[in-house]
C-alpha positions, 0 to 999 in steps of 0.5 A: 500500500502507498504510505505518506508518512513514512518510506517502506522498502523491502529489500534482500530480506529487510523490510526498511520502514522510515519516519518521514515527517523530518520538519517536525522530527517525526512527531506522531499524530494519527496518521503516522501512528496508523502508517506505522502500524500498518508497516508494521502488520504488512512486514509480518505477513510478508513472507520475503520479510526476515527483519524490520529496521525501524529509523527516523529522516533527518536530525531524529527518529521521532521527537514525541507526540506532534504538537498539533496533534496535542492542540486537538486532544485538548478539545477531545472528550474523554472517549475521543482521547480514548479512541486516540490512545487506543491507536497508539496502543495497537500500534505498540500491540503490533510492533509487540506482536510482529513475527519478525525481528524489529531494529530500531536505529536511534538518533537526535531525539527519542522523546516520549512516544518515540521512547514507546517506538524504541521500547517496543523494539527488539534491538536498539541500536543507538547513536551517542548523542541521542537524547531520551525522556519520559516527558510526559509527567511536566504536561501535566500527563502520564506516559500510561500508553507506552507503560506497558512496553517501556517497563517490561523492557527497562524495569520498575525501578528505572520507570518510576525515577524516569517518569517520575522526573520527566528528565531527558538521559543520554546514550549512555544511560539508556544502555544502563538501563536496557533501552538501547542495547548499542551505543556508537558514533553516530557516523558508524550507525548505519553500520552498527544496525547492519551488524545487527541485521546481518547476525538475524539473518543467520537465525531460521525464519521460524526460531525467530518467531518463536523467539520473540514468543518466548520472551513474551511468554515468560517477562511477566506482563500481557502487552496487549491488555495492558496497553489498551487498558492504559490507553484510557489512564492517558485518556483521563489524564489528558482530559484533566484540569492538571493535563488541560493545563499543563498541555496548554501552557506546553503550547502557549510557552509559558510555565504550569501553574504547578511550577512556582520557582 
């Protein structure tokens, strides 16, 4: 199918799916996010498909949420950001869910959503000055739709310091912590991700899938029905007095009223 979005490409056996919203750092609104998922889903059933590289055009792989997709859920009733969410959440479900290997190539920023894109991966690959963050907590909202993934992949202990704080980390801390397995310079990504695609390649189509099944199995937690359940916390929180404000004063550049120092 032809996608706006994003570049979708499949060669010797890699299906290349590319963010392309590069003058908005490849934020995400409603039509990526589909765009995504349906990549995602087409990879899957593709029988020539072993791998999925996921990567950003530009200076970044995906910056977050898109800031006039953060203006209309202002004015969205709860079941409409609901309904918002839960797009999110079953494009999570389907990265979650994909049959084949998923590499994510990290640069420039990986901010809240972008974080859930990255989490949602098998392998990460990451560029030293990639910045990452749980920003969501300093809107006034709470990172519950990408919950789910994020702290199966990185843990409680380092969700609750992170989305606690809403803080951006380096790299380097996002290795520590088990979101980015690679750190390289950014001039040796490309070649770090291929590295990594190549040693997939040598796995058998099947053992891969059942791979991936297996972690599934055995980490604890059902990615699926949690992150649809979460899909509608995040929907209350956006449809809050404390997240009405807080998305608000995000777009009118000014503090929360929170914020007094």
């Amino acid at each position: 199918m032809p996608y706006e979005n994003l570049r979708y490409e499949v060669e010797g056996g890699v299906a290349r799916l590319t963010l392309n919203r590069p003058g908005v750092h490849n934020a995400l609104n409603n039509a990526l996010i589909d765009e995504i998922r349906q990549a995602i889903e087409e990879a899957g059933r593709d029988g020539a498909v072993r791998a999925v590289v996921i990567s950003g055009a530009g200076r970044s792989l995906c910056a977050g949420a898109d800031i006039d997709w953060l203006r209309r859920s202002i004015e969205l009733s709860y079941e409409e950001n609901v309904e918002d969410m839960q797009r999110l959440a079953g494009m999570l479900v389907a990265m979650d869910e994909c049959p084949k290997p998923i590499v994510a190539r990290a640069h420039g920023a990986v901010l809240g959503g972008g974080c859930g894109l990255v989490a949602a991966s098998d392998i990460v690959v990451a560029a030293e000055g990639a910045r990452f963050g749980f920003t969501e907590v300093r809107l006034g909202i709470t990172p519950s739709t990408i919950a789910p993934v994020a702290v199966a992949k990185i843990g409680v202990s380092a969700a609750a310091a992170l989305f606690l704080t809403g803080e951006r980390f380096g790299a380097e801390r996002a290795r520590e912590i088990g979101l980015v397995h690679e750190v390289v310079p950014e001039g040796e990504l490309d070649a770090a991700v291929r590295k990594k695609v190549d040693a997939l390649l040598q796995g058998g189509p099947n053992a891969l899938a059942e791979a991936k099944r297996l972690v599934r199995a055995l980490r604890g937690i059902d990615i699926s029905e949690e992150t649809y359940t979460m899909a509608r916390q995040m929907a209350r929180t956006r449809t809050s007095e404390e997240g009405q404000e807080g998305l608000r004063a995000f777009l009118e550049k000014r503090r929360a009223s929170w914020i007094r120092a």
